[in-house]
LOGURO-233814 format. One record per residue (C-alpha): y, x, z; residue number from 1. Coordinates in Angstrom, 3 decimals, padded with zeros to 6 digits, always signed. Layout:
// LOGURO-233814
yy: Y, xx: X, zz: Z, resi: NUM
...
//
This chain:
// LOGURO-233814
yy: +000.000, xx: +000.000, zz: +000.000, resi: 1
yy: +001.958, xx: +003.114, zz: +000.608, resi: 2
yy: +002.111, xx: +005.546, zz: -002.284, resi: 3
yy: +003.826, xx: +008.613, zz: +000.181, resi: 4
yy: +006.942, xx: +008.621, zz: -002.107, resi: 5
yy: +008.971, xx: +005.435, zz: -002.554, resi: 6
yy: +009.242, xx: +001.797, zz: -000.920, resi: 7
yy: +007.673, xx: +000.696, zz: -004.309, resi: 8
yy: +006.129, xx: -002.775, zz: -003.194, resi: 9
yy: +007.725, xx: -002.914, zz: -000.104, resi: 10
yy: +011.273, xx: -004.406, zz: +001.013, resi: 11
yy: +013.575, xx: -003.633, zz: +003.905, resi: 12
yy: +013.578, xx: -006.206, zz: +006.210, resi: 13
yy: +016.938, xx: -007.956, zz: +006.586, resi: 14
yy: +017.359, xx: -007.574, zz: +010.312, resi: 15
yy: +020.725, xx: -008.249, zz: +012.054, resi: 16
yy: +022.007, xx: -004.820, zz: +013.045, resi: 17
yy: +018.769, xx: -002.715, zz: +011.728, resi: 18
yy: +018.492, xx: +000.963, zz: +011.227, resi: 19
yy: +018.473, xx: +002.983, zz: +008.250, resi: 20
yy: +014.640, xx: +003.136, zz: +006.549, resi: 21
yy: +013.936, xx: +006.312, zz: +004.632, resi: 22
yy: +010.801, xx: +007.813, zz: +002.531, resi: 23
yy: +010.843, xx: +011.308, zz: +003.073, resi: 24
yy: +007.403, xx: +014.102, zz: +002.845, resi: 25
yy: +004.932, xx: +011.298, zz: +002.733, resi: 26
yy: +006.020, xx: +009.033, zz: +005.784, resi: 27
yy: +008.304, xx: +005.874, zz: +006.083, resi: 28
yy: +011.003, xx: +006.365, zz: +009.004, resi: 29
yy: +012.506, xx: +003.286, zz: +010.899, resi: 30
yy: +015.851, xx: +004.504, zz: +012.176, resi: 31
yy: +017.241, xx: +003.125, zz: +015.273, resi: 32
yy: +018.451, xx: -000.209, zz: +015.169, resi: 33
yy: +017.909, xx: -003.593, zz: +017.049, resi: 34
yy: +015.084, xx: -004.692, zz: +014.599, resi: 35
yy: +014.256, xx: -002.670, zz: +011.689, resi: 36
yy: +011.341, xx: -002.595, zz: +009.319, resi: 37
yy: +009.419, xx: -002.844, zz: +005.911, resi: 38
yy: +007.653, xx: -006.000, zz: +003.996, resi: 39
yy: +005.261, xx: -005.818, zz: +001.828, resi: 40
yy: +006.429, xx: -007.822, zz: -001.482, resi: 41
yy: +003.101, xx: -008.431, zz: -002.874, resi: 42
yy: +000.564, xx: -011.085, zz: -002.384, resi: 43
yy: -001.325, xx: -010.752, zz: +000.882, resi: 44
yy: -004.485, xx: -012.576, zz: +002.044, resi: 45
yy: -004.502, xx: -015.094, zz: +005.163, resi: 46
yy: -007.655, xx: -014.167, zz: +006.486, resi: 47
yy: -010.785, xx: -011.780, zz: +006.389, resi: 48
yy: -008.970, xx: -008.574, zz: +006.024, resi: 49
yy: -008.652, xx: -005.098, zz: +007.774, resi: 50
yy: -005.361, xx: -003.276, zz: +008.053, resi: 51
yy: -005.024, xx: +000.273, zz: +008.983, resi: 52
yy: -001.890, xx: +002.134, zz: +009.414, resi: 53
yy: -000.664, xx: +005.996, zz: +011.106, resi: 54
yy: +002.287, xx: +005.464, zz: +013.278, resi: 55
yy: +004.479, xx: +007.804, zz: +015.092, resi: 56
yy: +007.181, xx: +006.865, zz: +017.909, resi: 57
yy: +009.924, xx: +009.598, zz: +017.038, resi: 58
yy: +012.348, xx: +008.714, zz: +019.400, resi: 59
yy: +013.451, xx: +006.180, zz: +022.186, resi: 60
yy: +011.334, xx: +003.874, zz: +024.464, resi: 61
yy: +010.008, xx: +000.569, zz: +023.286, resi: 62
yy: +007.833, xx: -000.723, zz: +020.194, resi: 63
yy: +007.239, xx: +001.733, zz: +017.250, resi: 64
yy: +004.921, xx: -000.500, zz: +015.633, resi: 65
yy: +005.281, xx: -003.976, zz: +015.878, resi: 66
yy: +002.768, xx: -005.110, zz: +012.765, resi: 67
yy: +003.323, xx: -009.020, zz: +011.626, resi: 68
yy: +000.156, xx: -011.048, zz: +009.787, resi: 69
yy: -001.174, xx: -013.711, zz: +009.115, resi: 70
yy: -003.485, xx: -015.677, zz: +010.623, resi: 71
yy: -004.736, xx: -018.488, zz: +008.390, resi: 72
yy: -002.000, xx: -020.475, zz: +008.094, resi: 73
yy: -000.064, xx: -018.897, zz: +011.138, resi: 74
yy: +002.035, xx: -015.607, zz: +012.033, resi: 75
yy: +001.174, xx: -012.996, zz: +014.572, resi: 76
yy: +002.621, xx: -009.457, zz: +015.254, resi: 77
yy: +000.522, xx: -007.034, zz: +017.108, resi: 78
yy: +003.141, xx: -004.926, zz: +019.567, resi: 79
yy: +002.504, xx: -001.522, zz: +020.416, resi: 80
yy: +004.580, xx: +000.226, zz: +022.881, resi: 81
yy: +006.675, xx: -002.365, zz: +023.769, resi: 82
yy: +008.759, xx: -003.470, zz: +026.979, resi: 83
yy: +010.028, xx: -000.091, zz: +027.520, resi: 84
yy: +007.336, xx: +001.650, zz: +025.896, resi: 85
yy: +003.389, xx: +000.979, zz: +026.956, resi: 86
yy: +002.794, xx: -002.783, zz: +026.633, resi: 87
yy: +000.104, xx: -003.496, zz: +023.953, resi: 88
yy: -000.404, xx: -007.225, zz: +022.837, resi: 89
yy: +000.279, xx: -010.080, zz: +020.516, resi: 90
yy: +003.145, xx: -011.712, zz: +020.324, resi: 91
yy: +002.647, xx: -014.601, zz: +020.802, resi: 92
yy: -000.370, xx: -016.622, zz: +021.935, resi: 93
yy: +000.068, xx: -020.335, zz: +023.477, resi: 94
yy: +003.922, xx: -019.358, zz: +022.978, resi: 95
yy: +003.587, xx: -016.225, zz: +025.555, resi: 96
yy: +004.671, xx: -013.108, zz: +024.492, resi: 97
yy: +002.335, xx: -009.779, zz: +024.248, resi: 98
yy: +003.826, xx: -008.973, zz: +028.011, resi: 99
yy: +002.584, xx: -012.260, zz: +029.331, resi: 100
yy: -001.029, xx: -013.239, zz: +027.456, resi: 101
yy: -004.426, xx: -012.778, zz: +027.451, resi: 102
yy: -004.130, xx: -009.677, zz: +024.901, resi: 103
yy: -001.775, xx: -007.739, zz: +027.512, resi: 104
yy: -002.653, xx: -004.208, zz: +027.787, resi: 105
yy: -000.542, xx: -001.164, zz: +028.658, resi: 106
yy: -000.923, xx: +002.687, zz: +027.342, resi: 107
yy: +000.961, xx: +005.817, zz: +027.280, resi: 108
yy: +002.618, xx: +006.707, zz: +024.095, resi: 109
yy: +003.673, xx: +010.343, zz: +023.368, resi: 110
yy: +006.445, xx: +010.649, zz: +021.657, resi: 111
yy: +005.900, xx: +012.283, zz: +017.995, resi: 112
yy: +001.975, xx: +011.681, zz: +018.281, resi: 113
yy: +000.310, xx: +010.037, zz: +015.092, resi: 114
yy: -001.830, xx: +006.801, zz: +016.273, resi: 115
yy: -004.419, xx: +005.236, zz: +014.072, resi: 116
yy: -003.603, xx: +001.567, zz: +013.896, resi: 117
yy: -006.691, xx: -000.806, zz: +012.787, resi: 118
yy: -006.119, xx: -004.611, zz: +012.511, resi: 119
yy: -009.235, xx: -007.151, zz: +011.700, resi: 120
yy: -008.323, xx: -010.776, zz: +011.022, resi: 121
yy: -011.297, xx: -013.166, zz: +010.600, resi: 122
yy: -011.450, xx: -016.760, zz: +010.889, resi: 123
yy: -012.985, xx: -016.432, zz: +014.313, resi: 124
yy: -011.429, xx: -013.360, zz: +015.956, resi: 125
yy: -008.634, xx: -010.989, zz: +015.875, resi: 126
yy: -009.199, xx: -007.416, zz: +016.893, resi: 127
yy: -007.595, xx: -004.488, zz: +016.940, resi: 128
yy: -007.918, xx: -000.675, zz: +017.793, resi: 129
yy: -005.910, xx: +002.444, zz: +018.760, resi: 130
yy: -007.283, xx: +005.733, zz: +017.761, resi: 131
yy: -010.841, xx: +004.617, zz: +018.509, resi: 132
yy: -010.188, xx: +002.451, zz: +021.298, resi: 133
yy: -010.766, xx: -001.330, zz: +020.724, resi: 134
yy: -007.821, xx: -002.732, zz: +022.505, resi: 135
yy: -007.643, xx: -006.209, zz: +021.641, resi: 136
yy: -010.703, xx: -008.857, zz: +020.030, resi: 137
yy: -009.506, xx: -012.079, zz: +021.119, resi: 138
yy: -011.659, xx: -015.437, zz: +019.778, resi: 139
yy: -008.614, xx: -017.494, zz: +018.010, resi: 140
yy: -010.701, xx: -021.188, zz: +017.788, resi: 141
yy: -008.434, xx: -023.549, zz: +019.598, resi: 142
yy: -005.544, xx: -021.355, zz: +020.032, resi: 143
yy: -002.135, xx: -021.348, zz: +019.110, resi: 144
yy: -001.219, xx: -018.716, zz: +017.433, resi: 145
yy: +002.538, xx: -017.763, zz: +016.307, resi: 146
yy: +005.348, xx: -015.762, zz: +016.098, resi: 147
yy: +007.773, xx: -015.031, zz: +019.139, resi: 148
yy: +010.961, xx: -016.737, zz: +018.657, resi: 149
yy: +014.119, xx: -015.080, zz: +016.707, resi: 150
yy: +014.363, xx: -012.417, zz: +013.591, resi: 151
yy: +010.529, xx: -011.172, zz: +013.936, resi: 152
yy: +010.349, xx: -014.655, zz: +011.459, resi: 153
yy: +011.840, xx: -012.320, zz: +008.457, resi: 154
yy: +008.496, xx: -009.508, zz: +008.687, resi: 155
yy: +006.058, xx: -012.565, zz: +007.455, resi: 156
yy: +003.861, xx: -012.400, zz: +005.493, resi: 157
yy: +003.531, xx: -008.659, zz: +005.916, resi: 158
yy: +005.304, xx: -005.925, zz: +007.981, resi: 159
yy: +006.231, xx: -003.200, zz: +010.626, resi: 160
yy: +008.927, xx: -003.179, zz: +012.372, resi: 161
yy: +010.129, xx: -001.060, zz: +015.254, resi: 162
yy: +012.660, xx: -002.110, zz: +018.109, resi: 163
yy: +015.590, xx: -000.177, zz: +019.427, resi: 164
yy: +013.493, xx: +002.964, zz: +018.199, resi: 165
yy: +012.840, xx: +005.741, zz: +015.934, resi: 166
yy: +009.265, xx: +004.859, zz: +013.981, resi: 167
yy: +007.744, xx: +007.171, zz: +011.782, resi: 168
yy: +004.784, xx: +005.024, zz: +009.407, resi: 169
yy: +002.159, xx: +006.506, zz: +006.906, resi: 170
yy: -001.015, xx: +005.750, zz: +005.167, resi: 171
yy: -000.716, xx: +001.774, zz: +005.684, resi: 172
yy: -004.082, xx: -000.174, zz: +003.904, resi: 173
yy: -005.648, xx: -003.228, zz: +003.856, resi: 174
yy: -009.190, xx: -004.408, zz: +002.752, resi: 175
yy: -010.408, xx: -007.414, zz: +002.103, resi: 176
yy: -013.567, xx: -008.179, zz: +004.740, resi: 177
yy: -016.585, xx: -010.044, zz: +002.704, resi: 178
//
């Protein structure tokens, strides 16, 4: 999705008061900003798919990688290193953001440290790992599933955004799952 040398296929997301987004020596950057991030502008599927992305907090303290998807019909975005910088989570679930659900987890992000994103979306379960740690696989029948209120609205279908924070992103894929 990334070809290391140009936004081709993507779009900067329209964010009030969003950083400056650069491709330099293979990797996206996300300058500071309130919100700022990337779409993809191409057709992307609902459901049965597996994202993986490299992402890199730079600089500052809260979410480097805030990824948005779909879910069927419905939005999600998976938060990493948000709320001043460890909470893991989706945002939202039953309305609750990633600080306050079932998918609420907290780690230590170095700053400057690649992390191997991975993202499955079925039509029974989202799950997702760090590195090789499987820190979310939560059952979505009977759930309500959506996006937290405000601008995070504008990275649908597809995107990363980062939050008051330098982001550095590479190598971003998807696969559709059989």
């Amino acid at each position: 999705m990334f070809d290391g040398k140009s936004l081709a296929g993507w779009k900067e997301t329209p964010f009030t008061s969003h950083g400056q987004v650069r491709v330099e020596n293979g990797t996206v950057t996300l300058g500071t900003g309130y919100l700022t991030g990337i779409n993809w502008a191409g057709s992307f599927p609902k459901i049965n798919y597996e994202v993986r992305v490299e992402a890199a907090r730079m600089k500052g303290s809260d979410f480097f990688a805030g990824i948005t998807f779909p879910v069927g019909d419905a939005f999600c975005t998976w938060i990493n290193g948000g709320w001043g910088g460890e909470v893991v989570g989706l945002s939202s679930l039953e309305e609750n953001d990633a600080s306050e659900n079932e998918t609420t987890s907290y780690k230590t992000f170095e700053t400057g440290r690649w992390y191997t994103l991975r993202l499955r979306v079925t039509d029974q379960v989202i799950a997702a790992w760090i590195d090789q740690e499987q820190v979310i696989g939560l059952e979505t029948a009977n759930r309500t599933i959506g996006l937290r209120f405000g601008e995070i609205e504008m990275s649908k279908p597809f995107g990363i955004a980062s939050y008051s924070t330098v982001a550095a992103i590479r190598k971003i894929e998807y696969r559709v799952l059989p």
